[in-house]
Phi, psi and omega in degrees: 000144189211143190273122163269062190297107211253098172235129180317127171277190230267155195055041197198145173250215178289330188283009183271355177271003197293316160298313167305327189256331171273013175252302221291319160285023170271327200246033153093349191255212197222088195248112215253099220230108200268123191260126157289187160285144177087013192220170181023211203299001160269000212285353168302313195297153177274134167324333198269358173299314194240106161303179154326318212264315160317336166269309181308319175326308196318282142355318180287287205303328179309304160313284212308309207279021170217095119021193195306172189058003157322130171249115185262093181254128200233136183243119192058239186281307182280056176262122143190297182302300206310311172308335194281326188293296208292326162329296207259354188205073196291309187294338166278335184274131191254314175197163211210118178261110181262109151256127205021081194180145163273193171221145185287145157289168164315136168074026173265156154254159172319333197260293203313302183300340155228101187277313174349299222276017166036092183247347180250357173290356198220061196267152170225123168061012178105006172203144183290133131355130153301127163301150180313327195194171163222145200298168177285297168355327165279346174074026204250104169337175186284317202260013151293300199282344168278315190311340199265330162300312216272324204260353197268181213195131187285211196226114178338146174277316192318309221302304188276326169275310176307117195306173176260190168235102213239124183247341172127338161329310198275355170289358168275337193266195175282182170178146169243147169268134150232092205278158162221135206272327180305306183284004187118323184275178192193158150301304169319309157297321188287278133042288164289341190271319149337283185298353164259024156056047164273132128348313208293310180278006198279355195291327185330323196274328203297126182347317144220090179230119203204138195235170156191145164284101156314129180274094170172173217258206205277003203222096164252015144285357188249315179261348168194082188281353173275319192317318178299317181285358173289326184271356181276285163332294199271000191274307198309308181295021182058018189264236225002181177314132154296191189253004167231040177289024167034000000 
């Protein structure tokens, strides 16, 4: 059996795992689906409390209390707490699942790293905005894409802005990519990011680092959560691809 720690990327709580964590647990595993602060059923608490370093907290503590051997999967914007809890609790962590999402340098922030998604243009009251929609493009079933109106929340502003803190631990650890081809990334891009000999990128080649590709767009816990939990499950066992790999 093996513990899943499931965090959510930006407007979304546990329930965006939801279907994934009743697979994972179906198969025998232990599926842990994380509401950050500020959000879903957290959504009370005030925004100007929580920063970044309040999501790591989340994460961290999370770690401390089911001990070694997590397998830690972050969706999107959430590799920045996960990475920084892992970061900061090298020894609870077994391997770190990056779905569709990079990993950040010391002292980046959510914005500095993607200014495209203009996540501050529209900030109110200390929080982003839910977006209107998600493109078709991602594929996100009819009764997917309403549970994501009715349920998403908007997103601490701190959150995005604040740099993370990194010391370099977590570069130890195993990690799986779980790229989805709708959205751009790929093995072939990880490859090019590779292939410019930045430092940043050299962990990508290393042995155990192993990826696989989704035919679907940025959110497959939503259009296709048994495939994801199939690739969560076979990431936890050491399987997929190297990064020059056939």
């Amino acid at each position: 059996m093996t513990t899943f720690l499931l965090v959510p990327g930006l407007f979304m709580g546990g329930w965006a795992w939801a279907a994934v964590a009743a697979e994972l647990s179906a198969q025998g595993h232990r599926a842990l689906p994380v509401t950050l602060p500020g959000l879903a059923e957290r959504a009370g608490e005030d925004p100007a409390d929580i920063g970044l370093g309040a999501h790591t907290d989340a994460v961290a503590g999370l770690l401390d209390a089911e001990g070694p051997g997590v397998v830690l999967v972050a969706h999107s914007y959430g590799i920045f707490p996960a990475l920084a809890a892992a970061d900061r609790r090298p020894g609870q962590v077994a391997r770190v699942v990056f779905v569709d999402t990079g990993f950040p340098e010391p002292g980046e922030s959510v914005v500095a790293q993607m200014p495209q998604l203009g996540l501050l243009d529209h900030v109110t009251d200390g929080v982003i905005p839910v977006p209107g929609e998600i493109p078709a493009v991602h594929a996100v079933p009819p009764e997917e894409l309403e549970r994501y109106r009715r349920l998403a929340t908007p997103h601490p502003v701190r959150t995005v802005t604040e740099p993370i803190e990194l010391t370099g631990a977590w570069r130890e650890l195993p990690t799986t990519g779980v790229f989805c081809l709708a959205n751009g990334l790929s093995l072939e891009f990880a490859r090019t990011l590779h292939g410019t000999g930045l430092p940043r990128f050299a962990k990508l080649a290393q042995p155990e680092v192993t990826f696989f590709e989704l035919a679907t767009g940025h959110y497959p816990m939503l259009s296709t959560p048994l495939e994801l939990a199939d690739v969560l499950m076979r990431a936890a066992a050491g399987e997929g691809v190297g990064l020059y790999e056939d």
